[in-house]
PATORRO-242832 format. One record per residue (C-alpha): residue number from 1; x negated, y, z negated; chain. Coordinates in Angstrom, 1 decimal. Layout:
N
ATOM   pos        X        Y        Z   unit
ATOM   NUM        X        Y        Z      A
...
//
This chain:
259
ATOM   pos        X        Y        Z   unit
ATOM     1    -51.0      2.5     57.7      A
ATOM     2    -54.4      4.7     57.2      A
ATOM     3    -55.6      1.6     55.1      A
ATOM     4    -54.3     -0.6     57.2      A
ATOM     5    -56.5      1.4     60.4      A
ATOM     6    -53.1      1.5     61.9      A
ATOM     7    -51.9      4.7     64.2      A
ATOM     8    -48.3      5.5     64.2      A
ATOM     9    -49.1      5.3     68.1      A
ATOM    10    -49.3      1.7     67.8      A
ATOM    11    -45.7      1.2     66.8      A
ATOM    12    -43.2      0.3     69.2      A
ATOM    13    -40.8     -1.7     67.0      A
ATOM    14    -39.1     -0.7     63.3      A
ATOM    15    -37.5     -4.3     62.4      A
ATOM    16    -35.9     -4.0     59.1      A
ATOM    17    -34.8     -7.3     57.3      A
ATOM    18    -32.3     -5.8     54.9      A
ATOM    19    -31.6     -2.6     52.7      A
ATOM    20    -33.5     -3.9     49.1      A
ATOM    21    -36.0     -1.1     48.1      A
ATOM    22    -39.1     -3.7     48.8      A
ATOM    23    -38.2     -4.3     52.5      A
ATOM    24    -37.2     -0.6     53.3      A
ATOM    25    -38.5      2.1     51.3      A
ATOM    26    -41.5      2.5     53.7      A
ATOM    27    -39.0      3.4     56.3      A
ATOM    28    -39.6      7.5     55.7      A
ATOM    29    -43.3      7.3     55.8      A
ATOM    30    -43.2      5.6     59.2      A
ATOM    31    -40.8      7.5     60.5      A
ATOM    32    -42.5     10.9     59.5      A
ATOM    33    -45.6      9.6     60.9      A
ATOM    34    -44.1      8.8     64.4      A
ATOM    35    -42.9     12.4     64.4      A
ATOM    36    -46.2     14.3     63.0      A
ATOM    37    -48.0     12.5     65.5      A
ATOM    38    -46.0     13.4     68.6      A
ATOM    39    -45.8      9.7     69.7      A
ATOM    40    -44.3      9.7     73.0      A
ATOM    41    -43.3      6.1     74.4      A
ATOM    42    -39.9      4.8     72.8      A
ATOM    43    -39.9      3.0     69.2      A
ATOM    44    -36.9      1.0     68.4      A
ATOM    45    -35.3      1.0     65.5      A
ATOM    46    -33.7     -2.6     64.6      A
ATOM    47    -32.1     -2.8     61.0      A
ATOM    48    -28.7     -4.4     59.8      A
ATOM    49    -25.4     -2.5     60.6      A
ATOM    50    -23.5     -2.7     57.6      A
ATOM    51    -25.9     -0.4     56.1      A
ATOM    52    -25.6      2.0     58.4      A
ATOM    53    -25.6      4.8     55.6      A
ATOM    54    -28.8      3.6     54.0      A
ATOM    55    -30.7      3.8     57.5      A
ATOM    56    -29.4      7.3     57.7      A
ATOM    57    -31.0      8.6     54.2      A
ATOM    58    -34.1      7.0     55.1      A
ATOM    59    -34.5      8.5     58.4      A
ATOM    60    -33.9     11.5     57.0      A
ATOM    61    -34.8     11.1     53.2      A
ATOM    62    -36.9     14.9     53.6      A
ATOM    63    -37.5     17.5     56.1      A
ATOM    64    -39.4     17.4     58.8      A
ATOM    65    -40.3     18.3     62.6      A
ATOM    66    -37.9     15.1     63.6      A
ATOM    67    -38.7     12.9     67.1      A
ATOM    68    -36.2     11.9     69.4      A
ATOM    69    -38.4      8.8     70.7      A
ATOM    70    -36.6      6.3     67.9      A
ATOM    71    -33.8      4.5     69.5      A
ATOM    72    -31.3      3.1     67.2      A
ATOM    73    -30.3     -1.0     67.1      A
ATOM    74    -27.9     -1.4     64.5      A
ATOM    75    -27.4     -5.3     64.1      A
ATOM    76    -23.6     -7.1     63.8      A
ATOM    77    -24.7    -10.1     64.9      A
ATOM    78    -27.4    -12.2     66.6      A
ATOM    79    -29.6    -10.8     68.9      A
ATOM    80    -31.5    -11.8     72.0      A
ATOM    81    -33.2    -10.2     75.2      A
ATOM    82    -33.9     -6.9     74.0      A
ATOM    83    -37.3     -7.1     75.0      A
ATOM    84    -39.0    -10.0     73.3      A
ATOM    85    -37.3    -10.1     70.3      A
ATOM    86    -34.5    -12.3     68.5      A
ATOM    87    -32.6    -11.6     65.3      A
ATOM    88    -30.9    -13.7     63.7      A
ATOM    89    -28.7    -13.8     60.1      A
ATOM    90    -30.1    -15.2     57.0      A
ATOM    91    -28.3    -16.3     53.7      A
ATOM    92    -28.8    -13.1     51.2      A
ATOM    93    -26.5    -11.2     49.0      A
ATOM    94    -26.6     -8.7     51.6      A
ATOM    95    -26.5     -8.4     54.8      A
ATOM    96    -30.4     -9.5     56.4      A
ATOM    97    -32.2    -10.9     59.6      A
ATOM    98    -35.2    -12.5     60.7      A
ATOM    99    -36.8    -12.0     63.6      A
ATOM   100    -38.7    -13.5     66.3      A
ATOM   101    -41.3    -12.3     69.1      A
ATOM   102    -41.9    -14.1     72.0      A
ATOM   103    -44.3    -13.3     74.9      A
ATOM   104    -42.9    -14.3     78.2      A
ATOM   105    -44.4    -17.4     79.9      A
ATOM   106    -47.7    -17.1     82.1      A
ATOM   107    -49.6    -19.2     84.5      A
ATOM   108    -53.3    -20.4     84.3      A
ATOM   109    -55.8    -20.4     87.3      A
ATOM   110    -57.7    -23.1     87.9      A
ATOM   111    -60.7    -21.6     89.7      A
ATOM   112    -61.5    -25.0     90.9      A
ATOM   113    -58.4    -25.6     92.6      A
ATOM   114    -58.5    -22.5     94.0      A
ATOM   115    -61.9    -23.0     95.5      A
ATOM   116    -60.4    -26.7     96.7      A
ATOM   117    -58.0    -24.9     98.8      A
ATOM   118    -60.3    -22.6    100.1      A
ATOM   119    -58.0    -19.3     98.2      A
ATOM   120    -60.2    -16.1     96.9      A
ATOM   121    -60.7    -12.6     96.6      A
ATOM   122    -57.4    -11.3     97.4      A
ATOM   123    -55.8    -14.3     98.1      A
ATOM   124    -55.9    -14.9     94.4      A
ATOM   125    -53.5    -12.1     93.8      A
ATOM   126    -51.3    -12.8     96.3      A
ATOM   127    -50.8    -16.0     95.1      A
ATOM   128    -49.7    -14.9     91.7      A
ATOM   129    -47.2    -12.5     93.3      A
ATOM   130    -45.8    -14.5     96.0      A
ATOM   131    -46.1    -18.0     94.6      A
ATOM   132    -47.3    -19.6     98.0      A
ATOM   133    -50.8    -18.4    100.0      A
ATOM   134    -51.5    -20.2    103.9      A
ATOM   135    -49.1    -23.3    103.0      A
ATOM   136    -50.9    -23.3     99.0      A
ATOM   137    -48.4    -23.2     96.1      A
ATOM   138    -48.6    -21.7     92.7      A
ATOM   139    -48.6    -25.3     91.5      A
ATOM   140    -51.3    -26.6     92.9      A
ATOM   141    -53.7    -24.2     91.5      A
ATOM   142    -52.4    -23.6     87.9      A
ATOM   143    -51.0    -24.3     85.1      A
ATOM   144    -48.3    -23.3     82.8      A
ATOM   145    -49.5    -21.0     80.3      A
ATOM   146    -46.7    -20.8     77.4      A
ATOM   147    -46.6    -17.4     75.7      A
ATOM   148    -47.3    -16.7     72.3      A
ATOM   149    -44.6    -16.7     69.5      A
ATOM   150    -43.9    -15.3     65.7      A
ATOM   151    -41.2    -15.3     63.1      A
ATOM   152    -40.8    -13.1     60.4      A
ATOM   153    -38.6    -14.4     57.8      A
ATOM   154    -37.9    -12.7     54.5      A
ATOM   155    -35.4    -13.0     52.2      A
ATOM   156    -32.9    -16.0     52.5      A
ATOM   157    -31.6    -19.6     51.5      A
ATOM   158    -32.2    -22.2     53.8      A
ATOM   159    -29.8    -21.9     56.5      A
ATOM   160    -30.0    -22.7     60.5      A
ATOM   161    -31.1    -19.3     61.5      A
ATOM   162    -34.1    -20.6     59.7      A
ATOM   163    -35.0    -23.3     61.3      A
ATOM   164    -33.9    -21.7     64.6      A
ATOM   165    -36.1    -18.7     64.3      A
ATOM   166    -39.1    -20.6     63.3      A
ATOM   167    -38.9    -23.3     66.3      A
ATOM   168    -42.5    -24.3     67.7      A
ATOM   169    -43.8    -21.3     67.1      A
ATOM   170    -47.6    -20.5     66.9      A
ATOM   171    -47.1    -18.6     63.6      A
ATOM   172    -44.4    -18.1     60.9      A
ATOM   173    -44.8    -15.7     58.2      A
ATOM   174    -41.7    -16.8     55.5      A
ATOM   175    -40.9    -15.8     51.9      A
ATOM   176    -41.7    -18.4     49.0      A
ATOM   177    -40.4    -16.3     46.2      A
ATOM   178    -40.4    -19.3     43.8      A
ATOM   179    -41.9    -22.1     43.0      A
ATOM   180    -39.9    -25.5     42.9      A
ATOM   181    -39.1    -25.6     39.0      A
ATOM   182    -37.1    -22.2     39.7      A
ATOM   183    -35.1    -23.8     43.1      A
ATOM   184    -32.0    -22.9     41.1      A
ATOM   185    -33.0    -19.5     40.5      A
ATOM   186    -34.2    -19.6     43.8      A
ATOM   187    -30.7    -20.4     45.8      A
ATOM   188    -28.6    -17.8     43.1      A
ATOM   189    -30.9    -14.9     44.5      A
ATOM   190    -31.2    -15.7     48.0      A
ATOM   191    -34.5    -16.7     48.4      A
ATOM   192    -36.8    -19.6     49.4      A
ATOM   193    -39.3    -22.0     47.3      A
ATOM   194    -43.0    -22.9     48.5      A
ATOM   195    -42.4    -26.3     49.2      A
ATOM   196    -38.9    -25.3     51.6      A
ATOM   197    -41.3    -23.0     53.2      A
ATOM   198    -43.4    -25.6     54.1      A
ATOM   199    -40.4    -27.7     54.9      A
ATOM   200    -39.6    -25.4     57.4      A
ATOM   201    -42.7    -25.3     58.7      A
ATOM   202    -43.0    -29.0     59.4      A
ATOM   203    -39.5    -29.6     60.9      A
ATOM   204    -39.7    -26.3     63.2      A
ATOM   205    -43.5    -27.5     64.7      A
ATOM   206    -45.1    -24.4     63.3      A
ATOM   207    -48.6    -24.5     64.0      A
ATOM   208    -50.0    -21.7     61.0      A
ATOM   209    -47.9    -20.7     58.2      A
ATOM   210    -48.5    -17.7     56.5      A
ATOM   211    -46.6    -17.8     52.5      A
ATOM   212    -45.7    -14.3     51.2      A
ATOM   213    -43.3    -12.2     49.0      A
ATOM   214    -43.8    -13.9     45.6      A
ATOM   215    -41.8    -13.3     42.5      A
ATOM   216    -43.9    -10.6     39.9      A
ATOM   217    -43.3    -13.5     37.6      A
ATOM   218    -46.6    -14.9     39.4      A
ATOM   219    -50.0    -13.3     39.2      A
ATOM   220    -52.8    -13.7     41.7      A
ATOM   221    -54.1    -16.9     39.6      A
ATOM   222    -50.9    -19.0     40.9      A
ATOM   223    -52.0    -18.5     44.4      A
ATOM   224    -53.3    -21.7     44.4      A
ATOM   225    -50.4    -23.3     43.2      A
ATOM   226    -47.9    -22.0     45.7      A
ATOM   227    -50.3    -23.8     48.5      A
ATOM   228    -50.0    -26.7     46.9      A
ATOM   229    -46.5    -26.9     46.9      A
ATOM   230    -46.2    -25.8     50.3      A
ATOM   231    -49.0    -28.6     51.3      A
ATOM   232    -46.0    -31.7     49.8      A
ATOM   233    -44.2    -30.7     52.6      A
ATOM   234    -46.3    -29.7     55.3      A
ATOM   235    -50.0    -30.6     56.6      A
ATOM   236    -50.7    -27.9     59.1      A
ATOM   237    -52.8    -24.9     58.3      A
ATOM   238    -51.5    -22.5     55.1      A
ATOM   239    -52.5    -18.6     53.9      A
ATOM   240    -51.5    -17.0     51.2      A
ATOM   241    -51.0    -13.2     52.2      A
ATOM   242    -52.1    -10.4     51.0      A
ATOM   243    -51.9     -6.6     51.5      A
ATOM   244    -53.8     -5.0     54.4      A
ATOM   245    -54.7     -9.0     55.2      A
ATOM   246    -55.3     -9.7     59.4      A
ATOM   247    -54.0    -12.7     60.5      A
ATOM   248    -54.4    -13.9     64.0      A
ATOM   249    -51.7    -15.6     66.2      A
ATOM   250    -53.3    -19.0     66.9      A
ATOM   251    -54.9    -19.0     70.4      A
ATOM   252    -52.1    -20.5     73.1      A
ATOM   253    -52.6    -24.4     73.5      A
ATOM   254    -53.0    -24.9     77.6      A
ATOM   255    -52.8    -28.3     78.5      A
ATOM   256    -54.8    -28.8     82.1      A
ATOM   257    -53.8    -31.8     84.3      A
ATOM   258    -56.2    -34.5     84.5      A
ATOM   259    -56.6    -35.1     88.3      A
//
């Protein structure tokens, strides 16, 4: 997180995938972090239930000064509505989810329609709030303005929860473990090729694709090859992740009327 030039302030979600070492053993740091810093607002904590017992030596795998700010989400199921996020379950040897973030639905002004219509100052506001102003509807000086989306799927086989997780969203960070020469390696162990990544991609309408979690058989000089694969399958924009890497949601596509 210090690398990173992340504060534990600016955590307000723990969303754990499953209980394998690589996806959880940064649970105590974070936690411990939370607490040290006195962070105030509420921080949930979203994780699988059947491994209740493994969340419990993680949030308290050593002594310290604990916080009462985490609230607790154990997952039997699917998921939806608690604030923007969905969970769904993948296909692992144990128990895992993927999840999705989705900003609500806005509205764009169009300042010349406004103007038209004779509406400013606070007029503008009012209009926003209400949905009508002097006889003048939200309609007729906006536009819908469709809220920014992510998935974050790790470990799995393809399954629906895949597809359904990834649907039209604006950015999809997946697991390509393996390339296609080890798809039956891949499917024994749970886990995804390159080229179904990008498969998954182009049949949910992602718009950026971000590949990531590749097998240590790989080293940093089969980068290339993994986009490659990924590119047989799907044409949109590809990165290959790594550590400490920004990437950017892709900025919301608003689509204004012609008159």
């Amino acid at each position: 997180m210090v690398h990173a030039g992340m504060s534990a302030h600016d955590v307000h979600w723990l969303c754990v995938t499953h209980f394998h070492g690589d996806h959880c053993l940064g649970v105590p740091g974070v936690v411990q972090r939370i607490a040290r810093d006195r962070v105030r607002h509420p921080v949930r904590a979203v994780y699988p239930g059947s491994g209740e017992d493994y969340w419990r030596r993680l949030r308290h795998a050593a002594a310290f000064a604990d916080t009462s700010v985490i609230a607790e989400h154990p997952l039997s199921g699917e998921l939806d509505g608690v604030g923007p996020l969905t969970a769904r379950r993948l296909s692992h040897p144990v128990e895992s989810y993927g999840y999705r973030v989705q900003e609500p639905d806005g509205r764009r002004m169009l300042p010349e329609r406004l103007a038209a219509h004779g509406i400013r100052g606070p007029e503008v506001g009012e209009l926003q709030r209400t949905g009508s102003v002097r006889g003048v509807t939200l309609d007729q000086c906006s536009v819908p303005k469709p809220g920014q989306s992510m998935a974050f799927v790790m470990d799995t086989r393809l399954c629906d929860a895949v597809f359904e997780l990834a649907s039209g969203v604006d950015l999809l960070v997946i697991e390509s473990t393996f390339l296609a020469e080890e798809s039956a390696l891949a499917k024994e162990y749970g886990h995804l090729t390159a080229y179904e990544a990008g498969q998954v991609a182009a049949e949910a309408g992602v718009r950026r694709l971000v590949l990531t979690h590749f097998s240590e058989r790989y080293g940093f000089d089969d980068e290339p090859a993994f986009t490659a694969e990924a590119h047989q399958s799907f044409t949109g924009e590809i990165i290959t992740a790594r550590d400490l890497m920004r990437i950017p949601v892709p900025r919301r596509q608003v689509h204004t009327p012609v008159k």
